[in-house]
C-alpha positions as CSV (number, residue, x, y, z in Angstrom):
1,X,31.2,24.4,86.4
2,X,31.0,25.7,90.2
3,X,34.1,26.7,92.1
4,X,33.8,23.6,94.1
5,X,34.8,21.6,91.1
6,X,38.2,23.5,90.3
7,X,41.6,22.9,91.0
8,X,41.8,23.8,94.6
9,X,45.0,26.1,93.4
10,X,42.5,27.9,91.1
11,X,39.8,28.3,93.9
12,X,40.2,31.8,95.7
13,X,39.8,30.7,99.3
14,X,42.5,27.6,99.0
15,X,44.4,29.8,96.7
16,X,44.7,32.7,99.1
17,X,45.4,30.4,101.8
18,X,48.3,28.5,100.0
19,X,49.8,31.4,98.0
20,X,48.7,34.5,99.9
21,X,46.6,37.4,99.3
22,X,48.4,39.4,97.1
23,X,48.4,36.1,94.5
24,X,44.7,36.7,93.9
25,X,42.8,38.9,91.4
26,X,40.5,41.8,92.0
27,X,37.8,39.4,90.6
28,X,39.3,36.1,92.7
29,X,39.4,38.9,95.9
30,X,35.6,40.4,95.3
31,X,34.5,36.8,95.0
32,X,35.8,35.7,98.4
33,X,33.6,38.4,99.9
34,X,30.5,37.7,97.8
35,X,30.9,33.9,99.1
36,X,28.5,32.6,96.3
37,X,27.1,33.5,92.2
38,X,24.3,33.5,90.9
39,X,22.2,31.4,88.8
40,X,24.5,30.6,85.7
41,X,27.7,32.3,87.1
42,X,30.2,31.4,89.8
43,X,31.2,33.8,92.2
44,X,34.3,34.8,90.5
45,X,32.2,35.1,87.0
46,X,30.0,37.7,89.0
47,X,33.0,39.1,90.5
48,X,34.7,39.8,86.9
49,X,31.3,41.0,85.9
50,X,30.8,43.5,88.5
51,X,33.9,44.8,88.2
52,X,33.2,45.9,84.6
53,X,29.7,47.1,85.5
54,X,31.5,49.5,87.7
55,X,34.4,50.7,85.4
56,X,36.8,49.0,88.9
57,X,37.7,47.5,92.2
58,X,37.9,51.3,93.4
59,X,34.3,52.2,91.8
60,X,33.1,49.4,93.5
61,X,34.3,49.7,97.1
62,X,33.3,53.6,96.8
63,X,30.3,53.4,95.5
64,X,27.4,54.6,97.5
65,X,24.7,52.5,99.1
66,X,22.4,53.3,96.1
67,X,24.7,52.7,93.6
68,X,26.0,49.6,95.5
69,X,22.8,48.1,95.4
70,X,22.2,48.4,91.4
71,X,24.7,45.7,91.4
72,X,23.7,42.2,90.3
73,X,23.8,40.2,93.9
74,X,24.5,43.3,95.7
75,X,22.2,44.5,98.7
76,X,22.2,46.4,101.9
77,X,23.4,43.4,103.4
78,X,26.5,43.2,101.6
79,X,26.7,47.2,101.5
80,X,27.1,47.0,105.5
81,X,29.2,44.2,105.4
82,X,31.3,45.8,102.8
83,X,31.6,49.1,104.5
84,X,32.3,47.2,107.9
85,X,35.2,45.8,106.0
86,X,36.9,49.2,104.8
87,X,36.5,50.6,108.2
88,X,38.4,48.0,109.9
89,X,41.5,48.3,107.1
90,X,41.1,51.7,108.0
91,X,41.1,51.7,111.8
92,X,44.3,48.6,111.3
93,X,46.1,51.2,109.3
94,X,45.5,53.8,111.9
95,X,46.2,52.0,114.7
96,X,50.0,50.8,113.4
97,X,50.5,54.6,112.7
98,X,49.4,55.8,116.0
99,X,51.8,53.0,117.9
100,X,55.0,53.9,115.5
101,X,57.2,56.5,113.7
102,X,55.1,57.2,110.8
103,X,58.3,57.1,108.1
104,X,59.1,53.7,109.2
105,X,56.6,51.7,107.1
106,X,55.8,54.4,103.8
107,X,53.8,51.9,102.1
108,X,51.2,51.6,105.2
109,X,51.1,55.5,104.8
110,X,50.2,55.0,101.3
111,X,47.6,52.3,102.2
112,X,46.1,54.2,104.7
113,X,45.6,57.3,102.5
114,X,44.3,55.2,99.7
115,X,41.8,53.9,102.0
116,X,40.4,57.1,103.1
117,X,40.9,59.6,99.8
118,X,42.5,57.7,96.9
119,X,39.2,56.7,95.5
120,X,37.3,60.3,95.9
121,X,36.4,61.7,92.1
122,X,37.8,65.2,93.5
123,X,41.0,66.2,94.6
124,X,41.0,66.2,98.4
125,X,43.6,67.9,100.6
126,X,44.5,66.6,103.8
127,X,46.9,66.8,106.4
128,X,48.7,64.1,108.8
129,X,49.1,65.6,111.8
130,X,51.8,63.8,113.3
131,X,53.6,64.2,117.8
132,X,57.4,64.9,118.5
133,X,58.1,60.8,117.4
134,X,56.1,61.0,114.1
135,X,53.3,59.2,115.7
136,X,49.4,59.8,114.0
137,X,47.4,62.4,115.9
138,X,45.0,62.6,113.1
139,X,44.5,63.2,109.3
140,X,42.2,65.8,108.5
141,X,40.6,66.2,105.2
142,X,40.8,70.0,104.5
143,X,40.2,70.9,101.1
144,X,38.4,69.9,98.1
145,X,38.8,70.8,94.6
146,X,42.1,71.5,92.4
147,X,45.1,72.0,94.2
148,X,46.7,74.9,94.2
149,X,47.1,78.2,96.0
150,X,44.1,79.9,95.1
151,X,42.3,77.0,97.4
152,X,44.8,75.5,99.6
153,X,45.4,78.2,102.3
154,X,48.3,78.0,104.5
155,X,46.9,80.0,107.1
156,X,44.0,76.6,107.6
157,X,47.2,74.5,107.9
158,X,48.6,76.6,110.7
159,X,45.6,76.9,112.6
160,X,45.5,73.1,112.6
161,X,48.2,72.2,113.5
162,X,48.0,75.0,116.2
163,X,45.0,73.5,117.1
164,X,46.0,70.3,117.3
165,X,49.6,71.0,118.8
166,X,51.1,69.0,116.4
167,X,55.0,69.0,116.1
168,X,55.2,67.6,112.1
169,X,53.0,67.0,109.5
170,X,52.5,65.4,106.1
171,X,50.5,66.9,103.5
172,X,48.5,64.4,101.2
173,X,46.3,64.7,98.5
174,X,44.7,62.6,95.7
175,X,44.9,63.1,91.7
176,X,41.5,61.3,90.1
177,X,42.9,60.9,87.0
178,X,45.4,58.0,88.7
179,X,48.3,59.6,87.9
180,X,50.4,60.1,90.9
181,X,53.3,62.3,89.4
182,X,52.8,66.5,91.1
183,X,52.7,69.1,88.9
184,X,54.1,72.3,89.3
185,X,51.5,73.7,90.9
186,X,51.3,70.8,93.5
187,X,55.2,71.8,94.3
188,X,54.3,75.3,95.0
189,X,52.3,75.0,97.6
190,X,53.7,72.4,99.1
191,X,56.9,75.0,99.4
192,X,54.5,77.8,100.5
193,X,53.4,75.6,103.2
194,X,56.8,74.4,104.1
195,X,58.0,77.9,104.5
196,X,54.7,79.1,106.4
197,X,54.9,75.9,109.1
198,X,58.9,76.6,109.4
199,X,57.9,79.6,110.9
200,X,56.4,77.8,114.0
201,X,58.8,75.4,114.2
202,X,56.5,72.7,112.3
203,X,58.4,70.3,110.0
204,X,56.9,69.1,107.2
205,X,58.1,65.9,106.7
206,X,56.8,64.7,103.2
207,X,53.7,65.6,100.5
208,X,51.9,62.0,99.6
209,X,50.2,62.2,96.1
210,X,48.0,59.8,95.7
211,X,47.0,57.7,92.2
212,X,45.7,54.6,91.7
213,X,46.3,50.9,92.0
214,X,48.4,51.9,95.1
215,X,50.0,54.2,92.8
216,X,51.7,57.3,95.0
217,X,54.7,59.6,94.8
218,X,56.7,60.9,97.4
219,X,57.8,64.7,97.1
220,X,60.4,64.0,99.5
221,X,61.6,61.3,97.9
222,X,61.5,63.0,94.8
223,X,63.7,66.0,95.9
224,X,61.2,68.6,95.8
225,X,60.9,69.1,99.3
């Protein structure tokens, strides 16, 4: 049966339009964006199946141009649109961060670090470097690997933020395995940081850890900050 055919509730265009965004699947989602199937399968049947082909939504929307295009339906067409599409959630994001106190809206933050390293397959380490109101100068991706103080250097924290003449920052980084909750090694350095930015009169302000399904937990929130 095509799409044109269901209950204009159970379509994902009408659906998203009646109930709002957050009211569809991944699946129903992807399928807006592909716009039509393939011979034998409805867009939200390829949807569904592309999502399992590549493990998730996440996989998907990372994947790289070649792996991308191994997708049934998928192309360099759809790659650029695709990638067209993340960079202006990105650069949205951003630009609500850049105009406001960053700790106004901590589920933006979230959304905004997702966007740029909650889908890596490493750890990254970055930093938001934020002016006297808390408003984005930049984040910086500085590290990759495990985190922990054998590779997360202090001293590269100060010199950007020197750099940078930033007033605050907040430290973020991503856990692969999805699981947002820091380990003791994460609250280690984020205290050896602290203590090593308190020294120029730098505030750090929070340490976002990133999981999945915009999964995150706050280390200020948490207390161990």
């Amino acid at each position: 049966m095509s799409i044109t055919d269901w209950h204009e509730n159970d379509r994902p265009r009408e659906k998203l339009i009646k109930f709002g965004a957050k009211s569809l699947t991944d699946a129903e989602l992807l399928a807006i964006f592909l716009r039509v199937g393939v011979k034998g399968k409805s867009a939200v049947e390829l949807a569904q199946e592309l999502i399992n082909q590549f493990g998730s939504l996440n996989n998907l929307l990372m994947a790289s141009e070649e792996e991308f295009c191994q997708g049934k339906g998928l192309g360099v067409a759809k790659y650029a649109g695709l990638q067209g599409v993340l960079e202006m959630a990105k650069r949205h994001f951003e630009s609500g961060l850049k105009k406001g106190d960053v700790f106004t809206n901590p589920e933006q933050i979230a959304n905004y670090l997702h966007l740029h390293i909650g889908n890596s397959s490493r750890e990254t380490f970055a930093v938001m470097l934020l002016d006297q109101k808390h408003h984005l100068i930049e984040l910086v991706s500085l590290f990759t690997g495990t985190v922990n103080q054998a590779s997360v250097h202090p001293r590269e924290v100060l010199k950007l933020v020197l750099m940078k003449n930033a007033s605050a920052v907040v430290l973020a980084h991503n856990h692969p395995s999805g699981d947002p909750m820091p380990s003791q090694a994460d609250i280690d350095i984020t205290q050896k940081i602290r203590q090593a930015l308190a020294l120029i009169d730098v505030r750090m302000l929070d340490h976002i850890i990133i999981g999945n399904k915009g999964q995150f937990e706050s280390l200020a929130q948490s207390g161990n900050i």
